[in-house]
N, C-alpha and C positions, 0 to 999 in steps of 0.2 A: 730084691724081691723076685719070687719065684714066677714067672709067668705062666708056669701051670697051675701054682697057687691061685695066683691071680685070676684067672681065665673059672677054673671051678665055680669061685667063688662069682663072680661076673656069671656066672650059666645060671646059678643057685638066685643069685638077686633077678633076674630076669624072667626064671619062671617063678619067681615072686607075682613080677609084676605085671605079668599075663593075668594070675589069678586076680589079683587085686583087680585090675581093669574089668577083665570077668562079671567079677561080682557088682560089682558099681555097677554095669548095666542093669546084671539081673534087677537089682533093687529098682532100677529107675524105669524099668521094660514092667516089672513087677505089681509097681505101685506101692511096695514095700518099703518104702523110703522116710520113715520116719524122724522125726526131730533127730532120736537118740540115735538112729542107724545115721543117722547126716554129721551130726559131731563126732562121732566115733571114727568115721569114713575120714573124716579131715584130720584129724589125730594118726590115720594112719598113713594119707597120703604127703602128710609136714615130716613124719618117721622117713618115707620112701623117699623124699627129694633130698632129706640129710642123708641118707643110707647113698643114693646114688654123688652127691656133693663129696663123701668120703673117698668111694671108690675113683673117682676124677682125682681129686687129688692126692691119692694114694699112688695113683700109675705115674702122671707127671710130677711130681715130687720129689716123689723118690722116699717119702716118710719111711723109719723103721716100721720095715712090713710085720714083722709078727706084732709088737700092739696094734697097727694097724685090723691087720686080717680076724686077730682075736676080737676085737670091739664090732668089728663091722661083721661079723658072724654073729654073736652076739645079739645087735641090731637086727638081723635080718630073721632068727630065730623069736625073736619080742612080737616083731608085726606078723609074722606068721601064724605064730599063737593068739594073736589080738585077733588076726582075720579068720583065724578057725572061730573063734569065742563069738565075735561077730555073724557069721554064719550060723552058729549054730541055737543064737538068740534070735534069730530072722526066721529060720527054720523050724522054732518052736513056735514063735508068736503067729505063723501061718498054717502050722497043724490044729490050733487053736479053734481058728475061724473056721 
């Protein structure tokens, strides 16, 4: 495994999961916290502890890193667009009102 691969990819899931935290508050500072915005949130943050669970045992492992790093890019591409889609249903629903 490439430890610059590695490390990229480690940078890319962490400002992942800045944003993710991010937005959790907003919604919850918001009041915009809906049933549907609350299960979505947990669908994303079960994705984030398997995405980070991957990356743990991708380094000490030693797994073949290219399927590794393919899957877990992948992964981390899925919740990103979950969390834009997310946003930008929260975002509508509050232009609304």
């Amino acid at each position: 495994m490439s430890n610059q691969d590695y490390d990229a990819l480690k940078k890319q899931f962490d400002d992942f999961s800045l944003r993710l935290d991010a937005r959790t508050r907003e919604f919850k500072d918001s009041g915009a916290f809906s049933t549907t915005h609350a299960s979505f949130m947990q669908r994303l943050q079960k994705g984030h502890a398997a995405i980070a669970a991957k990356l743990e045992t991708a380094i000490h492992r030693g797994a073949p890193w290219e399927a590794s790093k393919a899957e877990i890019q992948r992964d981390i591409n899925a919740l990103t667009a979950d969390l834009g889609h997310l946003a930008e249903l929260a975002d509508a629903q509050m232009m609304k009102q």
